[in-house]
C-alpha positions in Angstrom: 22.8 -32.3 -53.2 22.7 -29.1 -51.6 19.7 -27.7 -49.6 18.8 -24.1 -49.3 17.4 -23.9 -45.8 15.7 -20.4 -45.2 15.2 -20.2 -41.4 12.0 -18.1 -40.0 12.3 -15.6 -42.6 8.2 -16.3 -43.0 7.5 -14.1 -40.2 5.1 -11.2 -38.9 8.1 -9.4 -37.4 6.1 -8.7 -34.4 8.9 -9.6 -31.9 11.3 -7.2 -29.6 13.4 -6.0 -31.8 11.4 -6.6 -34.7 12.2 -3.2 -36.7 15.5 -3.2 -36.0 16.2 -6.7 -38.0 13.8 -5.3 -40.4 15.9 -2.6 -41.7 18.7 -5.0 -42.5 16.4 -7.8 -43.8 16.0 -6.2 -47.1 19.0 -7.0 -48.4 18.8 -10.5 -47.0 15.8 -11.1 -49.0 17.4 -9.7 -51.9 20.1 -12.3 -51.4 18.0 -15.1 -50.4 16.1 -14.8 -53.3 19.1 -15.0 -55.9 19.7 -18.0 -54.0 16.7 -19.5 -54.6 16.8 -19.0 -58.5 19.8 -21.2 -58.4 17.6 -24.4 -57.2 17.7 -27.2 -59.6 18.7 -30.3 -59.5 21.6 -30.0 -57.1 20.3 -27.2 -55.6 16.6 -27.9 -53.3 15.1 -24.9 -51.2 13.3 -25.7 -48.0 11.6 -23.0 -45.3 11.7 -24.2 -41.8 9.2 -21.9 -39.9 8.1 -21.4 -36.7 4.5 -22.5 -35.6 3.0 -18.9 -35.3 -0.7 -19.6 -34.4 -0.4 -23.4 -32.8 0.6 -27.1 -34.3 -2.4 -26.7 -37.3 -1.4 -25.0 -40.6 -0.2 -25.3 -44.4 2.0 -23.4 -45.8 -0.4 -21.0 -47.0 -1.8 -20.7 -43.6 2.2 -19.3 -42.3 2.2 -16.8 -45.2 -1.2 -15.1 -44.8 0.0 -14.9 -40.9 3.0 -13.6 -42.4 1.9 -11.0 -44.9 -0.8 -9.6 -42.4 2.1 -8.7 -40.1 4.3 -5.6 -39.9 6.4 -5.6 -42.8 4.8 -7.7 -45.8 6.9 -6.0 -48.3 9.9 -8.3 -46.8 7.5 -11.8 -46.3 5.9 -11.5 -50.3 8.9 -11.8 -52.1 9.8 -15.3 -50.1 6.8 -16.5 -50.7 7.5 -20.4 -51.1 6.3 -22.1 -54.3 5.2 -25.4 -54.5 8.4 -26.8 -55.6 10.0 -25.6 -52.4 9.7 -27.6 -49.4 8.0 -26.2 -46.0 8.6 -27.6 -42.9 7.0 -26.4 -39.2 9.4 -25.6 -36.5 8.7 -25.9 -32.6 12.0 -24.8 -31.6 15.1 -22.9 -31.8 16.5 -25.5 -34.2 15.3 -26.8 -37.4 15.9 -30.3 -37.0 14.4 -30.8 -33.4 10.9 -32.1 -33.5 11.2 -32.1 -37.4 11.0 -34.2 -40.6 14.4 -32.3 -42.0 17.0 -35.1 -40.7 14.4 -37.1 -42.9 14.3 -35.2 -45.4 18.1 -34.4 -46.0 18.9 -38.2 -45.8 16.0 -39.1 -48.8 17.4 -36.5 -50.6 21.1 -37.6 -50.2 22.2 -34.1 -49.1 25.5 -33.4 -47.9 25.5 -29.6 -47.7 23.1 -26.8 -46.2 23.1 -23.4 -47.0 21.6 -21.4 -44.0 19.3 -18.3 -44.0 17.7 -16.2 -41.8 17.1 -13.2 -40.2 18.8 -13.3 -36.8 22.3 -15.4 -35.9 22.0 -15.7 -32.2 19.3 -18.1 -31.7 17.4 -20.3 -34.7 20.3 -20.6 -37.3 23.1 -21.0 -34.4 21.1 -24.1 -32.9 20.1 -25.2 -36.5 23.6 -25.1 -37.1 24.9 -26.9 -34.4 22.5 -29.7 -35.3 24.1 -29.9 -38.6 27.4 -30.3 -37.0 26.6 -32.9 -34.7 25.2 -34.9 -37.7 28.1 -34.4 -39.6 26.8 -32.3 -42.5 28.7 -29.1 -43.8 27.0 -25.9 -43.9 28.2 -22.7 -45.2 26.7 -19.0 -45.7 27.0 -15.9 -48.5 29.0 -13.0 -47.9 25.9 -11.2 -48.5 23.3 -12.5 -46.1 23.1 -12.3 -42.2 23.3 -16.0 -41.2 25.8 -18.0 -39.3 28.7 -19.6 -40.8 
């Protein structure tokens, strides 16, 4: 099994440097989403997402932040469905604090496939995590995520 994991991309692009990432994100989205058509039975999607707004919400709650924020046109064609899996985030990486080291071993998953909008921070320390736990991950050519 293979998991799709789409890093902070559920965002209301109000931080420094916000517009910047946004002018590249499009194509990420673009990307992301012909990624996500592909899920299936070997293939699961999950959004790990910061806490905007405190330790309380769904993930209906994240997307209405989300889509009230600065650039909806990139949040409303993420929008997860209900097959997709939504985890909250408190930190840099995915895994601390999380249910996803849970959640990858239930679903028997060797692989991730990581996502997001910025390298530098969230999908570097979500990657390392993978590392240390010994699972692979691995990026597209065509999206801005670490390898």
């Amino acid at each position: 099994m293979i998991v799709f994991l789409v890093v902070d991309m559920i965002s209301r692009w109000d931080f420094d440097g916000a517009d910047r990432a946004a002018d590249r994100a499009g194509d990420a989205v673009e990307a992301i989403n012909r990624l996500r058509r592909r899920a299936g039975e070997n293939l699961k999607v999950v959004y790990a997402n910061d806490m905007d707004g405190g330790f309380h919400g769904s993930r209906e709650t994240a997307f209405a932040l989300a889509m009230s924020g600065r650039h909806p046109e990139l949040v409303s064609p993420l929008e997860p469905r209900p097959d997709e899996d939504f985890i909250h985030k408190g930190q840099h990486s995915a895994f601390y604090g999380t249910p996803l080291a849970h959640l990858l071993d239930v679903c028997d998953v060797e692989t991730i496939w990581l996502a997001g909008q910025a390298t530098e921070q969230c999908i570097l320390y979500t990657a390392l995590d993978a590392h240390v736990r010994g699972s692979g991950y691995y990026r597209s050519q065509s999206t801005p995520y670490w390898r």
